[in-house]
Legacy VTK file of the C-alpha trace (Angstrom):
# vtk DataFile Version 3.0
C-alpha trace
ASCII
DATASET POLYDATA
POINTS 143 float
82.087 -272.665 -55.792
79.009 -271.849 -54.844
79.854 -271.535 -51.255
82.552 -268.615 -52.476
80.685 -266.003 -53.894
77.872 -266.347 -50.865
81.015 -265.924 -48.525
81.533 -262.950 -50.907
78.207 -261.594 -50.805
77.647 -262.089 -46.708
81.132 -260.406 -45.784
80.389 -257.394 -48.338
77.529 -257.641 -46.471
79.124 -257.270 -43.203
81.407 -254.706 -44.188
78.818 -252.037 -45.462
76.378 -251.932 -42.337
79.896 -251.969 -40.566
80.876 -249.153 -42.424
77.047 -247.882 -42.182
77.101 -248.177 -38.234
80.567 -246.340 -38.396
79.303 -243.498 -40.627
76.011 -243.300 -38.786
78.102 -242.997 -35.434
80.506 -240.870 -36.570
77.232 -238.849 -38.018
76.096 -238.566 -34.030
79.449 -237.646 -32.700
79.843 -235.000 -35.453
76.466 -233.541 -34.606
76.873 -233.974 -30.943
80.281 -232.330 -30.930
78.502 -229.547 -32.597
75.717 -229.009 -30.350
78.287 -228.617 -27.319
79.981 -226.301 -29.258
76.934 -224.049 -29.748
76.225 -224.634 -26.216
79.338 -223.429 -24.860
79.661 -220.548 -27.283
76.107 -219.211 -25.930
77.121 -219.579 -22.430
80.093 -217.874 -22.938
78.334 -215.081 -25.323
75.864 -214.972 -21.869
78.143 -214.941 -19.445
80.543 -212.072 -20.575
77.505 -209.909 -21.442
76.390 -210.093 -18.087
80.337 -209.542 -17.084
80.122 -206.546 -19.206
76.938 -205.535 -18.417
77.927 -205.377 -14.484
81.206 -203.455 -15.082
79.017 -200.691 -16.918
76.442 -200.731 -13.922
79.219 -200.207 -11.627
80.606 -197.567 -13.817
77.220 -195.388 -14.637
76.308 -196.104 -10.419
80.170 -194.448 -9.651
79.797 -191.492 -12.126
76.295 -190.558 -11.123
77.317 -190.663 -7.451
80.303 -188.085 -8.427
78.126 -186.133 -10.502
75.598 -185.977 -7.990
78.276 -184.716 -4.969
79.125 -182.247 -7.480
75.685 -180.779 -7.596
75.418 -180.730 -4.178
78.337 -179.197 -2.822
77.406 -176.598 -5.881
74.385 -176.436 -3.986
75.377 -175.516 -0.937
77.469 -173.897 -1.643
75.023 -171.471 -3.574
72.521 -171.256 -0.376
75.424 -169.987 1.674
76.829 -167.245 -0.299
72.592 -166.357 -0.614
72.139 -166.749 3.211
75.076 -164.594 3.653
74.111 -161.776 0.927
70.758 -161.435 2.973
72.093 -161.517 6.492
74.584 -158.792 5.240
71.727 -156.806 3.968
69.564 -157.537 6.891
72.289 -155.936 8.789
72.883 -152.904 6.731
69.165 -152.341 6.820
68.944 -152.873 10.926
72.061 -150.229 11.050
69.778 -147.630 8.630
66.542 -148.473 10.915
68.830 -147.614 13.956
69.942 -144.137 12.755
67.158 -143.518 11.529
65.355 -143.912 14.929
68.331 -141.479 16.444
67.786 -139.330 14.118
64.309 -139.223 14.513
64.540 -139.283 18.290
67.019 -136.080 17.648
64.768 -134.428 15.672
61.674 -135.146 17.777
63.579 -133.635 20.583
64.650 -130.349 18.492
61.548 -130.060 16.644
58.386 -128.498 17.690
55.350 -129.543 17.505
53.873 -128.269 13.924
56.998 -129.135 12.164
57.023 -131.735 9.061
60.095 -133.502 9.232
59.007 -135.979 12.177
56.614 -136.919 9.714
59.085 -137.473 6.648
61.286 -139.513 9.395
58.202 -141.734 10.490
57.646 -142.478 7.216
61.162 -143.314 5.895
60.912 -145.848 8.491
58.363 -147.359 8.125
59.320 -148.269 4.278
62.679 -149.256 6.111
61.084 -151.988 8.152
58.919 -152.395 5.135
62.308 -153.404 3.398
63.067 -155.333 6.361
60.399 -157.136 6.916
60.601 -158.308 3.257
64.132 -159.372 3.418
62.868 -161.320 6.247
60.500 -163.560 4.633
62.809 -164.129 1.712
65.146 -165.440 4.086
62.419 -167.954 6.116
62.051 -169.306 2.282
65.333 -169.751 1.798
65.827 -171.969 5.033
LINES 1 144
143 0 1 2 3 4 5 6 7 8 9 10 11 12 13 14 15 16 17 18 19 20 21 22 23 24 25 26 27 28 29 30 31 32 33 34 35 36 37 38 39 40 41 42 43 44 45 46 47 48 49 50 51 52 53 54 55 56 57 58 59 60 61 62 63 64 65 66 67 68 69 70 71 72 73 74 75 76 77 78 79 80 81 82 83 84 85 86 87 88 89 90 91 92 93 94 95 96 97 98 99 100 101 102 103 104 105 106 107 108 109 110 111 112 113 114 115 116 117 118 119 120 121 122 123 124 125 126 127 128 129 130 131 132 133 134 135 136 137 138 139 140 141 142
């Protein structure tokens, strides 16, 4: 009889660090499950952030590069219409200088010598070329 309850006593024994090491192991595999879990939701978290985060690059990179043909075709196309608004008045002020030399070479001819009006014509052209000159040198800055 005595021999019974020590059989007793050694496979009760047996049974709970059995059912210890299975709890404890099934502990570990719980935890380690876990910890790939984690692992795999941070590297996915990671990797579509930077998946998201090149898709906007190439986005912004695309739209600025539009935006910034835009401003210079806008550009350009504002220096032309300028360059041709001061080569049109460069050549309505070259057409004035012109008749205004004929018409001082016509009066110079007709006029004598103590009369005023070569004077006046001298000195509307010089505040022609004046004008001219001007025009000129906005132009050069332009370019």
């Amino acid at each position: 009889m005595n021999d019974l309850p020590l059989e007793r006593t050694s496979s009760a024994a047996y049974g709970k660090t059995s059912r210890q090491q299975r709890s404890g192991r099934s502990f570990a595999v719980f935890v380690i499950v876990w910890i790939v879990l984690i692992s795999a939701g941070a590297a996915g978290a990671k990797w579509y952030t930077d998946q998201l985060q090149r898709k906007i690059s190439a986005d912004l990179e695309r739209q600025t590069a539009a935006q910034i043909s835009a401003m210079q075709k806008d550009y350009e196309g504002r220096i032309a219409k300028l360059e041709s608004s001061y080569k049109d008045d460069l050549a309505k002020l070259e057409s004035k200088v012109d008749a205004l030399n004929e018409l001082l070479t016509f009066a110079k001819d007709n006029a004598d010598s103590k009369t005023d009006n070569s004077n006046k014509l001298y000195t509307q052209l010089n505040e022609v070329k004046k004008q001219l000159n001007e025009l000129k040198k906005n132009m050069d800055v332009l370019k």
